[in-house]
PDB file of N, CA, C and O in Angstrom:
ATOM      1  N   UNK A   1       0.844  -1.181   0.000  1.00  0.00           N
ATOM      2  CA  UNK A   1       0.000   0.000   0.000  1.00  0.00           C
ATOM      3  C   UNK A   1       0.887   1.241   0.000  1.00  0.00           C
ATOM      4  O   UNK A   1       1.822   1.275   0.800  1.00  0.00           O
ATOM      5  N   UNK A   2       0.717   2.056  -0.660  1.00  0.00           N
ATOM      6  CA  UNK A   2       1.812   3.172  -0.995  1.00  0.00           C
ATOM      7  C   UNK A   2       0.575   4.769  -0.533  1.00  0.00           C
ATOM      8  O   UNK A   2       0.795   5.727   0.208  1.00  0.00           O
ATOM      9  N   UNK A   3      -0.772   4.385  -1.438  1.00  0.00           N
ATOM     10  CA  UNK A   3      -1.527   5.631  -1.490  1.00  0.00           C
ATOM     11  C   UNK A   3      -2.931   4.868  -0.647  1.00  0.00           C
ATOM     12  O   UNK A   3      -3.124   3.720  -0.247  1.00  0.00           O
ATOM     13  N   UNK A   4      -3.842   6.256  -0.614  1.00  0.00           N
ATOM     14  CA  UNK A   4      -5.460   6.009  -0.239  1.00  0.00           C
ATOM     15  C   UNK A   4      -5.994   5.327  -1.126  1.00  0.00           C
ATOM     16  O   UNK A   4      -6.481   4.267  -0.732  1.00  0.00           O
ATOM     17  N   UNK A   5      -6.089   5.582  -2.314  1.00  0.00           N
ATOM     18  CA  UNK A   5      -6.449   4.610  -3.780  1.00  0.00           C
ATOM     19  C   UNK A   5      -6.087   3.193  -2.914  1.00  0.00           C
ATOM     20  O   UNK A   5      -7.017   2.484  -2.528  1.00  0.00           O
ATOM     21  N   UNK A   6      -5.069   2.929  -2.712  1.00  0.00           N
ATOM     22  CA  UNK A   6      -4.452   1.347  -2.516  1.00  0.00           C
ATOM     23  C   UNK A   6      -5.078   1.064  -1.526  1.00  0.00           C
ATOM     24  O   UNK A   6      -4.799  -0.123  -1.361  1.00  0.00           O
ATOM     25  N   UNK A   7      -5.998   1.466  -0.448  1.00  0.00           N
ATOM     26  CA  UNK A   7      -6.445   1.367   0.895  1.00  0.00           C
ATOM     27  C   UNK A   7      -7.460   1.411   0.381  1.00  0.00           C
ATOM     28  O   UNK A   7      -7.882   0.296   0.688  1.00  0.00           O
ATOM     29  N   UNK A   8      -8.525   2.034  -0.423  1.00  0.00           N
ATOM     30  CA  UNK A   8      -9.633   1.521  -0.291  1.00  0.00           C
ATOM     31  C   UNK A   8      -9.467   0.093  -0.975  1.00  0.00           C
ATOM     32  O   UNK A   8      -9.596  -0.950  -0.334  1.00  0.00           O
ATOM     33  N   UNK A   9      -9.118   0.146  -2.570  1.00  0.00           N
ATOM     34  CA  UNK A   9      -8.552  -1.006  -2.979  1.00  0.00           C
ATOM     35  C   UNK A   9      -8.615  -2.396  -1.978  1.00  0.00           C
ATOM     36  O   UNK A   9      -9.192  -3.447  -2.255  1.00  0.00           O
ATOM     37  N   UNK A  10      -7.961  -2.128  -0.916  1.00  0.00           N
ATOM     38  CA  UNK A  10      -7.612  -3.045  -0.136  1.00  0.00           C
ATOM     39  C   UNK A  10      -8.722  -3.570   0.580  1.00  0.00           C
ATOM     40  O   UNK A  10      -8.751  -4.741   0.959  1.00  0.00           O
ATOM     41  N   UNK A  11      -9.563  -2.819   0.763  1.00  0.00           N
ATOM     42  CA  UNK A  11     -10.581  -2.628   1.887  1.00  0.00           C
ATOM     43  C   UNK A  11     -12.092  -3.111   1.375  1.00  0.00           C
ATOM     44  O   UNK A  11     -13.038  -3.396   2.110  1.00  0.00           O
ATOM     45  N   UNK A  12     -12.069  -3.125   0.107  1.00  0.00           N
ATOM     46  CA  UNK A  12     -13.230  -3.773  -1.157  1.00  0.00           C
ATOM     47  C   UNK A  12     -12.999  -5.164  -0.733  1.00  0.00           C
ATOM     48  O   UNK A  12     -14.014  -5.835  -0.545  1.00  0.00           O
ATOM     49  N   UNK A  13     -11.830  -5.735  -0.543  1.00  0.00           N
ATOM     50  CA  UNK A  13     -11.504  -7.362  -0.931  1.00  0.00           C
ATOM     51  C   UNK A  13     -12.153  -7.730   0.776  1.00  0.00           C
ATOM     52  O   UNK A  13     -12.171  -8.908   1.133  1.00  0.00           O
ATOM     53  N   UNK A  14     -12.680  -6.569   1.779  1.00  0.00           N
ATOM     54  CA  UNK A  14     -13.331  -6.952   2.597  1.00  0.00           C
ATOM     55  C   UNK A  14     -14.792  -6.859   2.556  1.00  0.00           C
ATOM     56  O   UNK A  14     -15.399  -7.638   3.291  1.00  0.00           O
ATOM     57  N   UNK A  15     -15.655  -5.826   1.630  1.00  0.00           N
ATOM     58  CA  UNK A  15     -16.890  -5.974   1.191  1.00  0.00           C
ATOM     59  C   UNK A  15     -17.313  -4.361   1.924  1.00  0.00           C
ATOM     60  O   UNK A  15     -18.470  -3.942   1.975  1.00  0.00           O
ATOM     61  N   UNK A  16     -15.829  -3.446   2.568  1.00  0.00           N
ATOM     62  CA  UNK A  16     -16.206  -2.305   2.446  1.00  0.00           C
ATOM     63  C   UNK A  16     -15.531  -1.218   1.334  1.00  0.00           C
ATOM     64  O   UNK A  16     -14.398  -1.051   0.884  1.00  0.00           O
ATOM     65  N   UNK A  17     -16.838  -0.578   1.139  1.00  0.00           N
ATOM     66  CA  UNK A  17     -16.927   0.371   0.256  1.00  0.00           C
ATOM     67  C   UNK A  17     -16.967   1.833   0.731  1.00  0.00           C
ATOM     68  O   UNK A  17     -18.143   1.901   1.085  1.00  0.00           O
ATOM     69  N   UNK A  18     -16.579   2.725   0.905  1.00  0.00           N
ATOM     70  CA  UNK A  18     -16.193   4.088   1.812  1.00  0.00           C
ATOM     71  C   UNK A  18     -16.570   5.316   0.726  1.00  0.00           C
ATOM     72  O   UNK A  18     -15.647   5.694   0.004  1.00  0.00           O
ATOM     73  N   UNK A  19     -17.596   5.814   0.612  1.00  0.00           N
ATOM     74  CA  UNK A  19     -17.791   7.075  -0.101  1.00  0.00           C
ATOM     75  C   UNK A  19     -18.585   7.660   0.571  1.00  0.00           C
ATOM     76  O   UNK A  19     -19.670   7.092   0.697  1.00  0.00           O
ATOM     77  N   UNK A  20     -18.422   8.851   1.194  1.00  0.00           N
ATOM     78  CA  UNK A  20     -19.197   9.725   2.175  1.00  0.00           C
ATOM     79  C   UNK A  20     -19.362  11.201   1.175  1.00  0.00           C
ATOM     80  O   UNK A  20     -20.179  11.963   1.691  1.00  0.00           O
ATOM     81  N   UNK A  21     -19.038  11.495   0.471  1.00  0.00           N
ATOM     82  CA  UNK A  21     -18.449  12.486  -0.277  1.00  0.00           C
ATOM     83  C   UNK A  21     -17.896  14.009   0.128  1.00  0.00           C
ATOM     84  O   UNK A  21     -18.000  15.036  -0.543  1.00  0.00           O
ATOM     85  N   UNK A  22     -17.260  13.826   1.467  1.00  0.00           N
ATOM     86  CA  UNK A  22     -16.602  14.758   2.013  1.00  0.00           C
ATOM     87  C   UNK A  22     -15.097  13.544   2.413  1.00  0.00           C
ATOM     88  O   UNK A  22     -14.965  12.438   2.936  1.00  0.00           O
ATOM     89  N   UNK A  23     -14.049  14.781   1.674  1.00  0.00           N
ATOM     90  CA  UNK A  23     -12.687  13.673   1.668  1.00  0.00           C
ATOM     91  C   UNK A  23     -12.429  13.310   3.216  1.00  0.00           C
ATOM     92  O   UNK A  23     -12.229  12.157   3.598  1.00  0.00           O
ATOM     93  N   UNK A  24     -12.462  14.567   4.157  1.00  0.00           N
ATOM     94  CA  UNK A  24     -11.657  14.126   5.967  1.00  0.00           C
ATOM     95  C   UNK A  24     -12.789  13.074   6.406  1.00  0.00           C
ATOM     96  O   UNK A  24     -12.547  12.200   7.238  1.00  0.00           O
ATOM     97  N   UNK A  25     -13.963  13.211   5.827  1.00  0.00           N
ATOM     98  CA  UNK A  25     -15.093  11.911   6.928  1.00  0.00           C
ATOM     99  C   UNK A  25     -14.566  10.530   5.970  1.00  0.00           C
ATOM    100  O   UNK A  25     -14.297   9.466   6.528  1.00  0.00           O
ATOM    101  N   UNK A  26     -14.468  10.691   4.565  1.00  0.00           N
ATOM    102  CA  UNK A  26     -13.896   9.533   4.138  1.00  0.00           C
ATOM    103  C   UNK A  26     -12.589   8.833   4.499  1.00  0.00           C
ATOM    104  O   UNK A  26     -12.646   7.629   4.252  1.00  0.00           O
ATOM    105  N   UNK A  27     -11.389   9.254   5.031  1.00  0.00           N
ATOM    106  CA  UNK A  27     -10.498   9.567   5.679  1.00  0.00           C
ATOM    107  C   UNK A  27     -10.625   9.079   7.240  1.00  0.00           C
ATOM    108  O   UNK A  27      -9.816   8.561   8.010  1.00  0.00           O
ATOM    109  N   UNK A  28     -11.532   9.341   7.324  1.00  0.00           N
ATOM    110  CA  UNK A  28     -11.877   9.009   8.765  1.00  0.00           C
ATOM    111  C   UNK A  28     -12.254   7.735   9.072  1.00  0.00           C
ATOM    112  O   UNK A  28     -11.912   7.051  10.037  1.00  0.00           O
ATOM    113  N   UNK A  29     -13.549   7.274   7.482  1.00  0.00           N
ATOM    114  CA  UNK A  29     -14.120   6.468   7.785  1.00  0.00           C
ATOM    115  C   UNK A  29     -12.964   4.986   7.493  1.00  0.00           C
ATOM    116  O   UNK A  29     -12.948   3.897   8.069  1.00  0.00           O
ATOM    117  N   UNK A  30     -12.363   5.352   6.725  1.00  0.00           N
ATOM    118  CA  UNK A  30     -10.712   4.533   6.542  1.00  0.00           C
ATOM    119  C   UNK A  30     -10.305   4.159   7.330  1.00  0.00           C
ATOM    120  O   UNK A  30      -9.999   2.967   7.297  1.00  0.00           O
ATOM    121  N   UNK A  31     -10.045   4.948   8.538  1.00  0.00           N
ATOM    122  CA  UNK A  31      -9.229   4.752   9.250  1.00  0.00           C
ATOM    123  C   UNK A  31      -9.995   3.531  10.383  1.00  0.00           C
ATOM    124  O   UNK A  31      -9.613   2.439  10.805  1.00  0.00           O
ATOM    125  N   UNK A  32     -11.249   4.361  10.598  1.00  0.00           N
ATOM    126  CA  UNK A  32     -12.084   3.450  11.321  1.00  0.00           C
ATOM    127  C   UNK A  32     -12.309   2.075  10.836  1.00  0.00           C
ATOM    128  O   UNK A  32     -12.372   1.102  11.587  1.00  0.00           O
ATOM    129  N   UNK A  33     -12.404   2.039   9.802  1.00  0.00           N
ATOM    130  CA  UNK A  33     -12.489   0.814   9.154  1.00  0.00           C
ATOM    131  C   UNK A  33     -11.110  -0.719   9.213  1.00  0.00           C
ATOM    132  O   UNK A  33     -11.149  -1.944   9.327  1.00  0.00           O
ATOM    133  N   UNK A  34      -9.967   0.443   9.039  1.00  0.00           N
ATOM    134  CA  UNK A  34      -8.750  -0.471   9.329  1.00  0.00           C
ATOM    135  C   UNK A  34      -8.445  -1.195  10.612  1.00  0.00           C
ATOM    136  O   UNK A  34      -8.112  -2.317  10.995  1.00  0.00           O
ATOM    137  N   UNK A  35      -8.716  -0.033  11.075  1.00  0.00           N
ATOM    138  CA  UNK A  35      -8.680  -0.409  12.877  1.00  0.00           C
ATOM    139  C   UNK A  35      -9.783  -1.760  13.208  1.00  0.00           C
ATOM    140  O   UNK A  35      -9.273  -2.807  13.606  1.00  0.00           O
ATOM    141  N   UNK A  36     -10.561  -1.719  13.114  1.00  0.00           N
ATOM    142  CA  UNK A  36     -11.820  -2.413  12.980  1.00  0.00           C
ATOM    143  C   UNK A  36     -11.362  -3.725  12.533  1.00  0.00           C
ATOM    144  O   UNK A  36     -11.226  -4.758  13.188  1.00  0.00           O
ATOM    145  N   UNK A  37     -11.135  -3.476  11.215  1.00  0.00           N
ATOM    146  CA  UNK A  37     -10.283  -4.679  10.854  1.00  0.00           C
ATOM    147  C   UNK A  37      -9.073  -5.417  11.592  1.00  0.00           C
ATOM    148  O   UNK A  37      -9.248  -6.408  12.301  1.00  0.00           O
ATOM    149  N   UNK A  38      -8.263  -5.037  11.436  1.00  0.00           N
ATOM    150  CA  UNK A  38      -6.928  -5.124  12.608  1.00  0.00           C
ATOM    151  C   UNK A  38      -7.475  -5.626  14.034  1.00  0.00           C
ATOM    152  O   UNK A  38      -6.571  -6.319  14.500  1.00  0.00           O
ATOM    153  N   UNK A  39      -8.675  -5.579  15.034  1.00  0.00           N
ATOM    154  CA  UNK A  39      -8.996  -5.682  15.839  1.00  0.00           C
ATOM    155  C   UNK A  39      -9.989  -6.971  16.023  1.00  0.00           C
ATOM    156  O   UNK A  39     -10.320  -7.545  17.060  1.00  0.00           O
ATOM    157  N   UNK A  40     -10.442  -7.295  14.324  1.00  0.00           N
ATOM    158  CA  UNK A  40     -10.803  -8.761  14.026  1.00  0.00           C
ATOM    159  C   UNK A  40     -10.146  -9.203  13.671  1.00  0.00           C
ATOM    160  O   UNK A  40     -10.543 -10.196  13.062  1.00  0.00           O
ATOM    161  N   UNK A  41      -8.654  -8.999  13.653  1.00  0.00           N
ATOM    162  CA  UNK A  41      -7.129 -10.155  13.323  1.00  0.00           C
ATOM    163  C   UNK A  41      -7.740 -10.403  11.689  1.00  0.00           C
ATOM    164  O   UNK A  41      -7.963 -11.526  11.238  1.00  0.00           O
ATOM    165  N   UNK A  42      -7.920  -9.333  11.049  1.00  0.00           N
ATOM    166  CA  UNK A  42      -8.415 -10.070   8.973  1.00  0.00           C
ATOM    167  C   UNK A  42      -6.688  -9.849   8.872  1.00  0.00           C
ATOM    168  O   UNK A  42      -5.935 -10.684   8.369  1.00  0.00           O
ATOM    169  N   UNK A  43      -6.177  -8.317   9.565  1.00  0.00           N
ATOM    170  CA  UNK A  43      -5.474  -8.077   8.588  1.00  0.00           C
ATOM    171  C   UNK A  43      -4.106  -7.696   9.239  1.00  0.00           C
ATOM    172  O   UNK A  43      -4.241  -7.078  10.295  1.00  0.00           O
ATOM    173  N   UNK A  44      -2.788  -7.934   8.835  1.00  0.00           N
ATOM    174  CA  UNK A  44      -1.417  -8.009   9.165  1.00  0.00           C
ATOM    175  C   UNK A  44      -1.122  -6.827   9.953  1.00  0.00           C
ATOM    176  O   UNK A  44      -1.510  -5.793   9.410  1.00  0.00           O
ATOM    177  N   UNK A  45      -0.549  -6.677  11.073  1.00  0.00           N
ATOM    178  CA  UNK A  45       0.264  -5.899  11.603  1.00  0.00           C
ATOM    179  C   UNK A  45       0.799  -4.841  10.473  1.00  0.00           C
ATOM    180  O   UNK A  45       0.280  -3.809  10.047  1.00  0.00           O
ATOM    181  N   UNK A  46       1.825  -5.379  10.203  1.00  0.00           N
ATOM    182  CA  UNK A  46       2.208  -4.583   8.680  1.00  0.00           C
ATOM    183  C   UNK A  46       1.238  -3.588   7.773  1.00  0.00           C
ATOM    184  O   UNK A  46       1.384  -2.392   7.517  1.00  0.00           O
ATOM    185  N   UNK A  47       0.335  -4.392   7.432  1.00  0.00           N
ATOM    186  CA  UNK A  47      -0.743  -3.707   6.828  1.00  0.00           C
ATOM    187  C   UNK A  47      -1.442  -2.472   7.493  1.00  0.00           C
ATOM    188  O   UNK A  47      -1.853  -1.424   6.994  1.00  0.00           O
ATOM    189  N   UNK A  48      -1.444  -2.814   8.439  1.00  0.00           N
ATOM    190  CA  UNK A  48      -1.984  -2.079   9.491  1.00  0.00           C
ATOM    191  C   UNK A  48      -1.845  -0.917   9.886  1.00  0.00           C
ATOM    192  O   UNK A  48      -2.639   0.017  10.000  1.00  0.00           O
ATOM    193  N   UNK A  49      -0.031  -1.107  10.234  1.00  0.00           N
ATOM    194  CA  UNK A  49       1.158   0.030  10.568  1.00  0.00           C
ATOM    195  C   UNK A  49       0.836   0.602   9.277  1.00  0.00           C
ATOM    196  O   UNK A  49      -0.307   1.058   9.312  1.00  0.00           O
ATOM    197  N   UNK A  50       1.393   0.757   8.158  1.00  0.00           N
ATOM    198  CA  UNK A  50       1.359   0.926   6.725  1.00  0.00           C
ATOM    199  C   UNK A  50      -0.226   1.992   6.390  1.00  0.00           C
ATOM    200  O   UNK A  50      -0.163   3.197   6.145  1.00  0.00           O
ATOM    201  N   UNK A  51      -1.101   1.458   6.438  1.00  0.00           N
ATOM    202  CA  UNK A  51      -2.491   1.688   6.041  1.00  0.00           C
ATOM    203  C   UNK A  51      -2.559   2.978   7.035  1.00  0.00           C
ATOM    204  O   UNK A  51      -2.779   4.013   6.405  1.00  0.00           O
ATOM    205  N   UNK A  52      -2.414   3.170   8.528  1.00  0.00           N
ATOM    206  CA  UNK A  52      -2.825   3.778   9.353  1.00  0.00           C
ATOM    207  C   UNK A  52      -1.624   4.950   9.587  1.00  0.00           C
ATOM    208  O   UNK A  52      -1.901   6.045  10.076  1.00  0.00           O
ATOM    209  N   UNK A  53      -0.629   4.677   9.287  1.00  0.00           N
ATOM    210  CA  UNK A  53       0.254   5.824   8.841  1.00  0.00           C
ATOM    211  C   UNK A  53      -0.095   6.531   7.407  1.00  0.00           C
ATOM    212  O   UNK A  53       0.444   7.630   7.277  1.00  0.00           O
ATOM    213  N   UNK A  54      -0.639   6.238   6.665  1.00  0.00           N
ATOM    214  CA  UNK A  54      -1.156   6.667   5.408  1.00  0.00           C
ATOM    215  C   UNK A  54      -1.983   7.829   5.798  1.00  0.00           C
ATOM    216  O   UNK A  54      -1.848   9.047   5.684  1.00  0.00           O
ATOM    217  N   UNK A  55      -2.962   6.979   6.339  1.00  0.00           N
ATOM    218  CA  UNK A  55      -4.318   7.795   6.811  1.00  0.00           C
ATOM    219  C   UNK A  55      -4.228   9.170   7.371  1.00  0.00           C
ATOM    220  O   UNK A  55      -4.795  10.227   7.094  1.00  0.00           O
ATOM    221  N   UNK A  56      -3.064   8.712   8.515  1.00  0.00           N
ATOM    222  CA  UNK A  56      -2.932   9.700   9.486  1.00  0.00           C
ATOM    223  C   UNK A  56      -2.046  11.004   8.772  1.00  0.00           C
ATOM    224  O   UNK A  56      -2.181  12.099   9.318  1.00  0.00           O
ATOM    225  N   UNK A  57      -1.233  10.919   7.685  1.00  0.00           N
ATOM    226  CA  UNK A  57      -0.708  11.625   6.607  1.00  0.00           C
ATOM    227  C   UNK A  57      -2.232  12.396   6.103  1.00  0.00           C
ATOM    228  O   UNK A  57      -2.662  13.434   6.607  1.00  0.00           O
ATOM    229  N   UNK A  58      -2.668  11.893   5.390  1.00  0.00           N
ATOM    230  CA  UNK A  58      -3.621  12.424   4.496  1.00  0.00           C
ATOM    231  C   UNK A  58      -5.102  13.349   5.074  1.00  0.00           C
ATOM    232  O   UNK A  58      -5.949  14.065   4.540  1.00  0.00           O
ATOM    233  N   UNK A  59      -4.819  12.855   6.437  1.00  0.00           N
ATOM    234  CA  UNK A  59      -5.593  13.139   7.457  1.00  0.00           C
ATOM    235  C   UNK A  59      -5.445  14.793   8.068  1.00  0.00           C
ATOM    236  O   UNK A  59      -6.276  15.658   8.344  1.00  0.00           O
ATOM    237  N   UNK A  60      -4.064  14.733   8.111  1.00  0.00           N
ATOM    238  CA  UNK A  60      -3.510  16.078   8.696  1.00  0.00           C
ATOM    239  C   UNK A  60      -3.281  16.821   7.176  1.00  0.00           C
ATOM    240  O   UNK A  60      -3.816  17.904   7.412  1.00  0.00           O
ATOM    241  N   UNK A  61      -3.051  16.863   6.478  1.00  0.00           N
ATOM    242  CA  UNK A  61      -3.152  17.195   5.069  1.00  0.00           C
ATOM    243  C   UNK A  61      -3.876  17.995   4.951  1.00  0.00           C
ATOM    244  O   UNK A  61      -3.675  19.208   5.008  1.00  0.00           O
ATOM    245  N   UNK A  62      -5.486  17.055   4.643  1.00  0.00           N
ATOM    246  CA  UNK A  62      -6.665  17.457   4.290  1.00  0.00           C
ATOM    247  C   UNK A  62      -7.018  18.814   5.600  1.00  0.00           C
ATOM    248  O   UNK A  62      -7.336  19.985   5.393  1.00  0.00           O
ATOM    249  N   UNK A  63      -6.798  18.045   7.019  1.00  0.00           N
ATOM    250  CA  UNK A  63      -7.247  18.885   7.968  1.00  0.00           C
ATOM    251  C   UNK A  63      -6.408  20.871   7.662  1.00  0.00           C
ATOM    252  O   UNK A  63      -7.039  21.928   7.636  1.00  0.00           O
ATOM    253  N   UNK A  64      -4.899  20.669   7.491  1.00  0.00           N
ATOM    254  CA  UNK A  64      -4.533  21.747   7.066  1.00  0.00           C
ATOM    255  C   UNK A  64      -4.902  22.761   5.921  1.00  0.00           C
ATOM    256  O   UNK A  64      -4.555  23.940   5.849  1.00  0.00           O
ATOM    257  N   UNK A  65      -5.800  21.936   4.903  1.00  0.00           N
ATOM    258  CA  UNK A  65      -5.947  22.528   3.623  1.00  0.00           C
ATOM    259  C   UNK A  65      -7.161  23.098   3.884  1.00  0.00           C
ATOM    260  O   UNK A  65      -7.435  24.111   3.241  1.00  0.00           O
ATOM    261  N   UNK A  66      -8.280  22.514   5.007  1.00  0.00           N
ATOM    262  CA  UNK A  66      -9.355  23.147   5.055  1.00  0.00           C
ATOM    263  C   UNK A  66      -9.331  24.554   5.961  1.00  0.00           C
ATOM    264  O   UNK A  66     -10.005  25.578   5.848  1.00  0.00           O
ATOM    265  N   UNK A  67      -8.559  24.282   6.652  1.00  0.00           N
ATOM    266  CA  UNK A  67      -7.643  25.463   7.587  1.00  0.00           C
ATOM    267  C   UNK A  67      -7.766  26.415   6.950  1.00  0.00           C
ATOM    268  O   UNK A  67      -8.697  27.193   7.162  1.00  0.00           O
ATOM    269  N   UNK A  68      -6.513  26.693   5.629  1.00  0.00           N
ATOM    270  CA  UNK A  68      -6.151  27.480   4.713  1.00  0.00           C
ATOM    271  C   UNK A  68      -7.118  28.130   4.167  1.00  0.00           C
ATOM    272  O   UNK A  68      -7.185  29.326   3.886  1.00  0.00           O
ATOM    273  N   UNK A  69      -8.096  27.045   3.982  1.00  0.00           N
ATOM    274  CA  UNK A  69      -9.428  27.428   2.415  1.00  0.00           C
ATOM    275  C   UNK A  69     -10.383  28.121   2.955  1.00  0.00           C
ATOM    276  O   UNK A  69     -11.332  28.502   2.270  1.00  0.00           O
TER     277      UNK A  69
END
């Protein structure tokens, strides 16, 4: 997993689908979702670390840009 693209990607092959159409609640809902996952043992440590450092990037991102705007 490199991007958010690759995380939802990832997150389909569990039967969730994440479109809220505001990017930080989608973002959010990601994150919630991984965790969630991770906490029913579906998905790797690794993945996990990886996916949830992503989030938390894109997270503070978005949060700064709405700041700005």
């Amino acid at each position: 997993m490199k991007s958010v693209y690759d995380i939802q990607q990832y997150l389909k092959r569990f039967g969730s689908y994440i479109y809220l159409g505001d990017r930080l609640a989608d973002l959010e809902m990601l994150e919630f979702e991984v965790r969630e996952l991770y906490r029913s043992q579906l998905i790797e440590p690794k993945e996990y670390q990886t996916a949830i450092l992503i989030l938390k990037r894109e997270i503070a991102l978005e949060r700064d840009k709405q700041k700005k705007g």
